[in-house]
Residue frames as qw, qx, qy, qz and C-alpha x, y, z in Angstrom:
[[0.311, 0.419, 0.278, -0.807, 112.23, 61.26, 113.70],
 [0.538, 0.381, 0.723, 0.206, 109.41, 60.14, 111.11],
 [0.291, -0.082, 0.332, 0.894, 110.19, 62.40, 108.11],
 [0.094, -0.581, -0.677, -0.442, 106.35, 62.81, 107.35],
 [0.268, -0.829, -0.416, -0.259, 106.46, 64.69, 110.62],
 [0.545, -0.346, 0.053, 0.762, 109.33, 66.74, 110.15],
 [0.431, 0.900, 0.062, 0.011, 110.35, 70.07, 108.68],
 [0.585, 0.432, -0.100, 0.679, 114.00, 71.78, 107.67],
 [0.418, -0.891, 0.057, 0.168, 115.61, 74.06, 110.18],
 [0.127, 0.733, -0.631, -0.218, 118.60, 74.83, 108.29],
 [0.578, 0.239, -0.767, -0.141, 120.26, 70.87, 107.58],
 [0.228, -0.051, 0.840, -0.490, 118.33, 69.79, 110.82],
 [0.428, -0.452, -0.686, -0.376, 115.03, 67.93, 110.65],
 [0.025, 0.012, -0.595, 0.804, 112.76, 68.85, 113.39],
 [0.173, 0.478, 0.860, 0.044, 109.36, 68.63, 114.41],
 [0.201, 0.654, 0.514, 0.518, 107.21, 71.98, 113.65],
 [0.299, -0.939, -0.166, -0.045, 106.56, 73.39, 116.85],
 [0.740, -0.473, 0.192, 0.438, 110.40, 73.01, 117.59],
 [0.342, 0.398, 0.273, 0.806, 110.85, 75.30, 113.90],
 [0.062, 0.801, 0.187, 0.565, 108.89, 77.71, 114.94],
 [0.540, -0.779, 0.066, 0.311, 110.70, 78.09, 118.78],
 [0.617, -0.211, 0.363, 0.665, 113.79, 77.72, 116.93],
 [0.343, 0.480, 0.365, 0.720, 113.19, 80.55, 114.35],
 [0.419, -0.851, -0.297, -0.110, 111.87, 82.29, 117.23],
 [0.671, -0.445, 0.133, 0.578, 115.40, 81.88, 119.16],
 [0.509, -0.143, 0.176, 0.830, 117.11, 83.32, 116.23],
 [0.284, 0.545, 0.082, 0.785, 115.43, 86.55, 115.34],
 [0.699, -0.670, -0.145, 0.201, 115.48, 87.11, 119.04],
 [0.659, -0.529, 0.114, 0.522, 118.57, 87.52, 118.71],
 [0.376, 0.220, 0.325, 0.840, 119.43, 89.09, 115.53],
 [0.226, 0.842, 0.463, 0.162, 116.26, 91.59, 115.75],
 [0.264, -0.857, 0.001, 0.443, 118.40, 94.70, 117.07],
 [0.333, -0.500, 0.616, 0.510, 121.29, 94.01, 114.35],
 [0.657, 0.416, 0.625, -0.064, 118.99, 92.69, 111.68],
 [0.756, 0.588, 0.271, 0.095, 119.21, 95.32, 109.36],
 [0.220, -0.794, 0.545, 0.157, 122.82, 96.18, 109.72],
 [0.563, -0.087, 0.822, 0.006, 123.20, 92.38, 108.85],
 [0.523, 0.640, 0.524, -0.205, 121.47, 92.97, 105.62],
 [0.353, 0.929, -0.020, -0.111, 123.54, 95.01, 104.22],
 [0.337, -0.617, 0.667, 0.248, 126.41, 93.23, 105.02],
 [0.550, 0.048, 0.831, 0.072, 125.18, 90.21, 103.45],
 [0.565, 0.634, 0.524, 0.063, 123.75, 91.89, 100.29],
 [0.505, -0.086, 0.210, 0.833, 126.12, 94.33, 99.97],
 [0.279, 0.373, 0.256, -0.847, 122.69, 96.79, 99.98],
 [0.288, -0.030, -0.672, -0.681, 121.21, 95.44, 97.23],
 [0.009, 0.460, 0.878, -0.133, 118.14, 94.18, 99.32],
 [0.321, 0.672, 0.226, -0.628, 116.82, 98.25, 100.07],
 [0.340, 0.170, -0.515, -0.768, 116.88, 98.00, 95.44],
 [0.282, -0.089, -0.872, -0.391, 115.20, 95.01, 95.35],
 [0.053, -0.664, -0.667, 0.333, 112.38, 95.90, 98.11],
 [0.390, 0.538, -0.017, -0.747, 111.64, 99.17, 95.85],
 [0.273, 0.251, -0.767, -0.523, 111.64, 96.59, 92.97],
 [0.047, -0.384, -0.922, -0.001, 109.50, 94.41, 94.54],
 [0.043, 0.523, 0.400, -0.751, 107.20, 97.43, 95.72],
 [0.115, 0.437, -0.468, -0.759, 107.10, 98.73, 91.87],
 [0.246, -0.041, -0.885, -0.394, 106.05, 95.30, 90.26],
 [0.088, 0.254, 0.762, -0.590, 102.98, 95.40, 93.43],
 [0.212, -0.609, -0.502, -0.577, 100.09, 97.65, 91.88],
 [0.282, -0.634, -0.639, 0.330, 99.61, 99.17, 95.03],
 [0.033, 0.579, 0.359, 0.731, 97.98, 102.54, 94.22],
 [0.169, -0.290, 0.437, -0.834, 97.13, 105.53, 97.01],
 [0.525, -0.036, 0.048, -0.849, 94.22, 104.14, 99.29],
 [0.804, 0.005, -0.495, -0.330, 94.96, 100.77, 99.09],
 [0.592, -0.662, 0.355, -0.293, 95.54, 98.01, 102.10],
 [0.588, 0.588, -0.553, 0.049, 98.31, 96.34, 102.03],
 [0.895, -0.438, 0.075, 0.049, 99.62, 92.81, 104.38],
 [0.300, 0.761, -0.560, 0.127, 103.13, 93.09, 104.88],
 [0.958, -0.247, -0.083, -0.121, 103.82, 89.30, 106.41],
 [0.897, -0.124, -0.080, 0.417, 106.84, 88.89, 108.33],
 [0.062, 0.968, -0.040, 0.239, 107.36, 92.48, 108.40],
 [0.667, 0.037, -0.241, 0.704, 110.33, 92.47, 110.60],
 [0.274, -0.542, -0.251, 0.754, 111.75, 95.63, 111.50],
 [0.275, 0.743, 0.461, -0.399, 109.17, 97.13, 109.35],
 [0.160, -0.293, 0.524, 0.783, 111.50, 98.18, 105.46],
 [0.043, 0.395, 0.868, 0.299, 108.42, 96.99, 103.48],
 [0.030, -0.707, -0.697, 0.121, 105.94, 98.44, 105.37],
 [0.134, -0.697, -0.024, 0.704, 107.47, 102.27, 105.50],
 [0.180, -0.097, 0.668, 0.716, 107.91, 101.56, 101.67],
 [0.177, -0.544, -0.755, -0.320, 104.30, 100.47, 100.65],
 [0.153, -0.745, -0.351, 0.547, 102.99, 103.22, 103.78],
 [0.155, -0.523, 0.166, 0.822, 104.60, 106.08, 101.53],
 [0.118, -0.081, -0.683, -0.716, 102.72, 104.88, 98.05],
 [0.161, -0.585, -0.693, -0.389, 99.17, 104.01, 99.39],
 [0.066, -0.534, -0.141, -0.831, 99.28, 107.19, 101.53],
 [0.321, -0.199, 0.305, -0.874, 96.97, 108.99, 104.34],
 [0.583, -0.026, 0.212, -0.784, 94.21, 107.42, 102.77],
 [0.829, 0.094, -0.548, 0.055, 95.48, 103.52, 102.83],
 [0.777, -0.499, 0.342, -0.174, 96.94, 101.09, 105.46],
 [0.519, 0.465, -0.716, 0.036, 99.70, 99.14, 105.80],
 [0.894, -0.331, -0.001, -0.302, 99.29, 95.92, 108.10],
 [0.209, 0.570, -0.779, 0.156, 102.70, 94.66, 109.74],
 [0.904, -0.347, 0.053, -0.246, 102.33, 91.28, 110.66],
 [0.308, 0.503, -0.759, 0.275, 105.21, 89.02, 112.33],
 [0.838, -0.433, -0.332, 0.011, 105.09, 85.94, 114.84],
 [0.764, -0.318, -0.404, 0.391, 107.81, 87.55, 116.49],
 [0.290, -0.887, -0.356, 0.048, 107.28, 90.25, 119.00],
 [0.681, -0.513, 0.091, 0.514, 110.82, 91.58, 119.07],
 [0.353, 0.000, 0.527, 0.773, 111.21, 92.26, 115.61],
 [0.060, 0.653, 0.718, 0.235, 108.07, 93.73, 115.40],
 [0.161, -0.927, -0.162, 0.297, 109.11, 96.16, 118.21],
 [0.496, -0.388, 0.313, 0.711, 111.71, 97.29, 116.29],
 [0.079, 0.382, 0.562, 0.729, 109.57, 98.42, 113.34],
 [0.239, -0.858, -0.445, 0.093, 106.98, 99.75, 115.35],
 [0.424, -0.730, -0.007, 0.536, 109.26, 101.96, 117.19],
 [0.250, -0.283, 0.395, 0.837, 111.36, 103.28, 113.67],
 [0.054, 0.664, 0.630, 0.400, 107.83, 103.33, 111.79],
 [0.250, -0.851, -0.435, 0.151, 106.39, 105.59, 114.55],
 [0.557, -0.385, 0.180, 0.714, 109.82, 107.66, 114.57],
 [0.333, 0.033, 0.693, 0.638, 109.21, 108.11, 110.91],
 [0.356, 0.304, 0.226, -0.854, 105.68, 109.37, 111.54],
 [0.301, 0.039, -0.776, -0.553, 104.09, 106.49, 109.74],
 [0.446, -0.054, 0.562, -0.694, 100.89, 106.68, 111.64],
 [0.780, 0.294, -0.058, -0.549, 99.08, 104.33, 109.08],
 [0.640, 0.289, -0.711, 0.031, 100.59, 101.28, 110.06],
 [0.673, -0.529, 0.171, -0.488, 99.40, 98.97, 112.08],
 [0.087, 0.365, -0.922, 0.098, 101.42, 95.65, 113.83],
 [0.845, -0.223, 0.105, -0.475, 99.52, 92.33, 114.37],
 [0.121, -0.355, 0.927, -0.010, 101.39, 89.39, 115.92],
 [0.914, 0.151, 0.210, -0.313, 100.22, 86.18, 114.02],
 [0.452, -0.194, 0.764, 0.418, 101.97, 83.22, 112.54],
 [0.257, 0.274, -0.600, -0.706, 101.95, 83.28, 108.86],
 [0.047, -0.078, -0.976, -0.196, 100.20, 79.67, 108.78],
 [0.152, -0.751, -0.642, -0.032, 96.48, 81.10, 110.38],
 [0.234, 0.354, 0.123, 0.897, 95.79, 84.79, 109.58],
 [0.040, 0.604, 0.699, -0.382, 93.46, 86.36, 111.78],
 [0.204, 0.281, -0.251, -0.904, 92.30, 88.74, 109.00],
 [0.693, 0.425, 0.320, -0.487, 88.98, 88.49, 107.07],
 [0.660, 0.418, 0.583, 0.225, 88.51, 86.97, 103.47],
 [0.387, 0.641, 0.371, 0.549, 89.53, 89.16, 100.49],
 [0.496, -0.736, -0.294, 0.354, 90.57, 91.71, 103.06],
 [0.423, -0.573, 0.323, 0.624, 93.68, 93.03, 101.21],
 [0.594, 0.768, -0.141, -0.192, 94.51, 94.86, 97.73],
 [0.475, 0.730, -0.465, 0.161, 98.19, 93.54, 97.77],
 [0.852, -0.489, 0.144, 0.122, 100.54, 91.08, 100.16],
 [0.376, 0.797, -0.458, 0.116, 104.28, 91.15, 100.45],
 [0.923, -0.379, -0.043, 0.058, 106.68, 88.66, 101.81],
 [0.273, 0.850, -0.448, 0.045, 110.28, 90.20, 101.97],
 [0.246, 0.467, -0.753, 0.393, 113.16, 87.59, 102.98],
 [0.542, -0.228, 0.441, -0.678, 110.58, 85.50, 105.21],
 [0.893, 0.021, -0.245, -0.377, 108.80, 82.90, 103.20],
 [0.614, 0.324, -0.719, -0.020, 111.77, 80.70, 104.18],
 [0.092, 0.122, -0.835, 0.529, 111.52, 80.64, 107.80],
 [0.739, -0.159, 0.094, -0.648, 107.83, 79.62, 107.88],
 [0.587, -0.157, 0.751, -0.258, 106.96, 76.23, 109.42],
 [0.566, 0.326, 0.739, 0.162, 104.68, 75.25, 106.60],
 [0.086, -0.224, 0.299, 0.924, 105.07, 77.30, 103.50],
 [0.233, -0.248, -0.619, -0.708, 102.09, 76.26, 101.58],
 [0.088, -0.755, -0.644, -0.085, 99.32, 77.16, 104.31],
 [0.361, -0.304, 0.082, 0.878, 101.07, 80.07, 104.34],
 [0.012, -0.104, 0.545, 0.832, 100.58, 80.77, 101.21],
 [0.053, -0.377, -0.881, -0.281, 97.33, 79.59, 101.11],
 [0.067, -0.826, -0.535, 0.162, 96.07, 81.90, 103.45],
 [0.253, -0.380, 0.214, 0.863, 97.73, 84.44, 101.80],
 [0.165, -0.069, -0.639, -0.749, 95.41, 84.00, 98.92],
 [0.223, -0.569, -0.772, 0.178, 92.55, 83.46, 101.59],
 [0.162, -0.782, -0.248, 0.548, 92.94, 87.18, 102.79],
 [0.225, -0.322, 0.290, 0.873, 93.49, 88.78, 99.19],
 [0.641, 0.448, 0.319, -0.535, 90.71, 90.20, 96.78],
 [0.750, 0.195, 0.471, 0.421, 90.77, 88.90, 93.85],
 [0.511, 0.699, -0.024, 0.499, 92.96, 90.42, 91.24],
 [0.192, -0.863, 0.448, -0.133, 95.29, 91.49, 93.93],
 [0.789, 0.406, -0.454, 0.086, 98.87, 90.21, 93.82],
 [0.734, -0.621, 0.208, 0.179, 101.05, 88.63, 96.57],
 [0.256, 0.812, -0.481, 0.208, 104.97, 89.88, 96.01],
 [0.814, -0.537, 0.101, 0.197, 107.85, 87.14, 97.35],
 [0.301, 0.752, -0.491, 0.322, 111.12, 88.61, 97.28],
 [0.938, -0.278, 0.152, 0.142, 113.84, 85.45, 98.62],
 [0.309, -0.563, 0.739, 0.205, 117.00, 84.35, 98.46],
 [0.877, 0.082, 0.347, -0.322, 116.91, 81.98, 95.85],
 [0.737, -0.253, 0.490, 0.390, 119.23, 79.83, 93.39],
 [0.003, 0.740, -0.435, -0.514, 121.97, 81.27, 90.85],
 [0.897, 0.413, 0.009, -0.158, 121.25, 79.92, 87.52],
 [0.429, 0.760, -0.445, 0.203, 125.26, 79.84, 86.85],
 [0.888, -0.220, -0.230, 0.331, 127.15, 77.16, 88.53],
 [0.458, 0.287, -0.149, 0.828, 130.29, 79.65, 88.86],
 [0.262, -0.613, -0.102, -0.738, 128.06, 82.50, 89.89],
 [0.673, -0.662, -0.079, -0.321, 126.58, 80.00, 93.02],
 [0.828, -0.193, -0.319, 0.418, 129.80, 78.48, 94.03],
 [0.095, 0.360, -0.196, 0.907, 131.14, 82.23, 94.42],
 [0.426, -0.648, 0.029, -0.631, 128.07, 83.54, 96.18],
 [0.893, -0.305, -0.292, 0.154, 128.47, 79.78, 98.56],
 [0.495, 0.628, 0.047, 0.599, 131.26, 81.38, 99.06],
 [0.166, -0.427, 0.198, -0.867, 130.22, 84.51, 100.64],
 [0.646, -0.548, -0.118, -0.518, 127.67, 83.38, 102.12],
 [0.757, -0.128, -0.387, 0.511, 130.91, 80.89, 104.45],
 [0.137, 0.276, -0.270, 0.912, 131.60, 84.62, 105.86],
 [0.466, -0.515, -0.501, -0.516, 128.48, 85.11, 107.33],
 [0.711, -0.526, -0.467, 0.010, 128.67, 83.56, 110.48],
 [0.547, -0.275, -0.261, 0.746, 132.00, 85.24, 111.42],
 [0.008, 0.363, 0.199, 0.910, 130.36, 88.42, 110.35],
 [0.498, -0.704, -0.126, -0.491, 127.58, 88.01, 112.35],
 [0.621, -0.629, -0.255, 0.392, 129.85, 87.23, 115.57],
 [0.371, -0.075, -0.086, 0.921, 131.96, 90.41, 115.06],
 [0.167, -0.434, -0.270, -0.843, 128.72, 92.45, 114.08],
 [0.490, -0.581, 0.150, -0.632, 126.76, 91.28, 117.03],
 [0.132, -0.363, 0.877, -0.286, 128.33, 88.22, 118.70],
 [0.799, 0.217, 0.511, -0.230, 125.85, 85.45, 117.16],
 [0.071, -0.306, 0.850, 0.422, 127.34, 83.32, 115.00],
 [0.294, 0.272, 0.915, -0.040, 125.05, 80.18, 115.47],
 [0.471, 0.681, 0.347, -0.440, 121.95, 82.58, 113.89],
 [0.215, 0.633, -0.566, -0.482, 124.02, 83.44, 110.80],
 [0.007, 0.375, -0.862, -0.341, 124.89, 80.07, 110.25],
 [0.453, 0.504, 0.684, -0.270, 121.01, 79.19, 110.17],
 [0.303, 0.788, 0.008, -0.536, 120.46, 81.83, 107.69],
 [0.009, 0.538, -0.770, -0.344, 122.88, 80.37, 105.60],
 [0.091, -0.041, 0.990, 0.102, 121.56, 77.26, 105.79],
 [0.357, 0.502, 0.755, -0.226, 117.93, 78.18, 104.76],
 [0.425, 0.605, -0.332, -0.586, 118.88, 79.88, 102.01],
 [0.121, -0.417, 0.877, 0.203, 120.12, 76.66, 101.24],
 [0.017, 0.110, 0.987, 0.113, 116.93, 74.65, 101.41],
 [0.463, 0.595, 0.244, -0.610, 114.48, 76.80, 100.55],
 [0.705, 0.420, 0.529, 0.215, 112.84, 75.59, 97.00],
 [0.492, -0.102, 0.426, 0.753, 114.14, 77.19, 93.86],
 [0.217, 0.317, 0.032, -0.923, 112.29, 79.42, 91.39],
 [0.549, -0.064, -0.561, -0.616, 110.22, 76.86, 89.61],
 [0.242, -0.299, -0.820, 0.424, 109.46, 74.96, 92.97],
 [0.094, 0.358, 0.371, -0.852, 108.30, 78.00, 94.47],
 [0.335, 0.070, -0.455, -0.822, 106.36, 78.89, 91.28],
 [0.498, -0.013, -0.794, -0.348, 104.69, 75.85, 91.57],
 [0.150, -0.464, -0.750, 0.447, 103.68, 75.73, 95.14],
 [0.265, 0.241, 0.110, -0.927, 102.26, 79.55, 94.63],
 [0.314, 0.004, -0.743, -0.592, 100.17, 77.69, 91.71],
 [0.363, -0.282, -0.886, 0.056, 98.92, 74.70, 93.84],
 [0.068, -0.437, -0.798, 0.409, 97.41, 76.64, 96.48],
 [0.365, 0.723, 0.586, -0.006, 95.24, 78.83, 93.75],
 [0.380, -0.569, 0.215, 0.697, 97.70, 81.68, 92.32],
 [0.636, 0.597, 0.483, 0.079, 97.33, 82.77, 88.90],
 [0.451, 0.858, 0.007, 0.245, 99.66, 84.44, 86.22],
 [0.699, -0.703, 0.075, 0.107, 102.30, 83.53, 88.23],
 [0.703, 0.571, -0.148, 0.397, 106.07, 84.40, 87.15],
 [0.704, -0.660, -0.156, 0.210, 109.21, 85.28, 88.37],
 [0.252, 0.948, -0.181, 0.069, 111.88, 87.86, 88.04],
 [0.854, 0.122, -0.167, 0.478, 115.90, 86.68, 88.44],
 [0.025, -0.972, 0.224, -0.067, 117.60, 89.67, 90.63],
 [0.322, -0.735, 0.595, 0.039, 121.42, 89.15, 90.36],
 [0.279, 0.390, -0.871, -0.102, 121.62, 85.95, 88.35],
 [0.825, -0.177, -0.466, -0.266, 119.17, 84.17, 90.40],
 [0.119, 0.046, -0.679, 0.723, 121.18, 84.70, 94.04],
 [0.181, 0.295, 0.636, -0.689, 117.11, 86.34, 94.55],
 [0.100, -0.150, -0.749, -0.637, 114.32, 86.60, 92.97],
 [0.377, 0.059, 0.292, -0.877, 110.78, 88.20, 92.93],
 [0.168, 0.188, 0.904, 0.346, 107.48, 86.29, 92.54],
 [0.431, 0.200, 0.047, -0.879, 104.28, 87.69, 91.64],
 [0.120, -0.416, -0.866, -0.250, 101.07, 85.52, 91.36],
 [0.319, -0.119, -0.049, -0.939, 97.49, 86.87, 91.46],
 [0.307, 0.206, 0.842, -0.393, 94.05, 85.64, 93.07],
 [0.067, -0.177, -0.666, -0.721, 91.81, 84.95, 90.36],
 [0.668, -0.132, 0.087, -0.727, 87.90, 85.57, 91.01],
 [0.814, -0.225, -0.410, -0.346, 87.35, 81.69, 91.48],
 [0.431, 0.059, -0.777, 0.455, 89.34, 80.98, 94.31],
 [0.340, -0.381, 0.286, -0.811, 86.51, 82.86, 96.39],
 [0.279, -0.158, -0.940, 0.119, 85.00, 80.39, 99.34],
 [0.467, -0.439, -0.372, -0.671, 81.68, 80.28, 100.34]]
């Protein structure tokens, strides 16, 4: 396969559309068990670090808020409870399964100010400057092409509003990452005794792996017009929050 027109699927190359079936396939299959699976694998520390990301946001009562890759919808019920009655919270996800699974525990929850819009991350169907705030929890890696991602992440925000990525990313301590490497070799038999899918686990695993680090990432948030961009270290650098802002000139005409 010519590598110019390839991406990463865990340590596969592949061509794009064949990432985004294949990342399809697997939260298919994990969406029912997803966040059960979450907590195994963080030992709960993700629900701190999605009120930590939520905290460092500025979102304020009344504002609207893109929750991208929503999933089974932790983000959105978070941010839903700070900008209130009179705000919105926009779940968006390319995949329809996981989506109904937030829907359904949103609604449950009586979070009537949250709406669901299937769309791939890479072409938003949302207006310009649309949003006070964006959030990307545990997601950014399985996009096809991170940086129009991102880009149109900073297409659909106003300016001075900040986009939040909370990842997996790399453990400044050599000791620290061979331990977590570690854990993270349980995984797969965890997820076949938790819900009888290995093979998805052992993706996960492997795109923590090759997803960019915290000055990579910095630096793509940069390139595609971010500003005041920085990043927070949760655990040693196992995860880690970014925060960049749209400046007033990135507006297009």
């Amino acid at each position: 396969m010519n590598d110019s027109h390839s991406v990463d699927f865990g340590h596969r190359k592949v061509t794009p559309d064949e990432k985004t079936r294949l990342v399809g396939d697997v939260f298919e299959q994990v969406a029912q068990r997803y966040d059960v699976m979450n907590d195994l694998m963080s030992l709960g520390t993700h629900r701190l670090f999605k009120r930590m990301t939520v905290e460092m946001s500025g979102a304020r009562p009344g504002h609207r808020v893109l929750d991208l890759a929503g999933g089974t919808g932790d983000m959105a019920a978070l941010f839903a409870n700070v900008v209130g009655p009179a705000g919105s919270v926009v779940l968006a996800d390319i995949n329809p399964h996981m989506m109904d699974v937030g829907r359904e525990r949103l609604l449950d929850r009586g979070l009537g100010q949250v709406t669901y819009c299937q769309s791939a991350a890479e072409s938003l169907p949302f207006a310009e400057q649309a949003f006070d705030c964006a959030v990307i929890a545990f997601g950014l890696r399985n996009f096809t092409d991170k940086h129009s991602a991102l880009a149109e992440l900073c297409r659909v925000l106003k300016p001075g509003a900040a986009l939040l990525v909370l990842e997996f990313s790399k453990a400044e301590n050599p000791l620290l990452q061979n331990a977590y490497a570690a854990f993270q070799a349980l995984w797969p038999g965890m997820g076949k005794l938790v819900t009888g899918d290995a093979a998805s686990y052992q993706y996960l695993v492997e795109s923590i792996a090759k997803h960019p680090g915290q000055k990579a990432l910095k630096v793509m948030l940069e390139d595609v017009g971010f500003a005041d961009v920085e990043y927070h270290n949760l655990l040693g650098g196992i995860a880690a929050i970014h925060r960049g802002v749209r400046p007033p000139d990135t507006g297009r005409t």
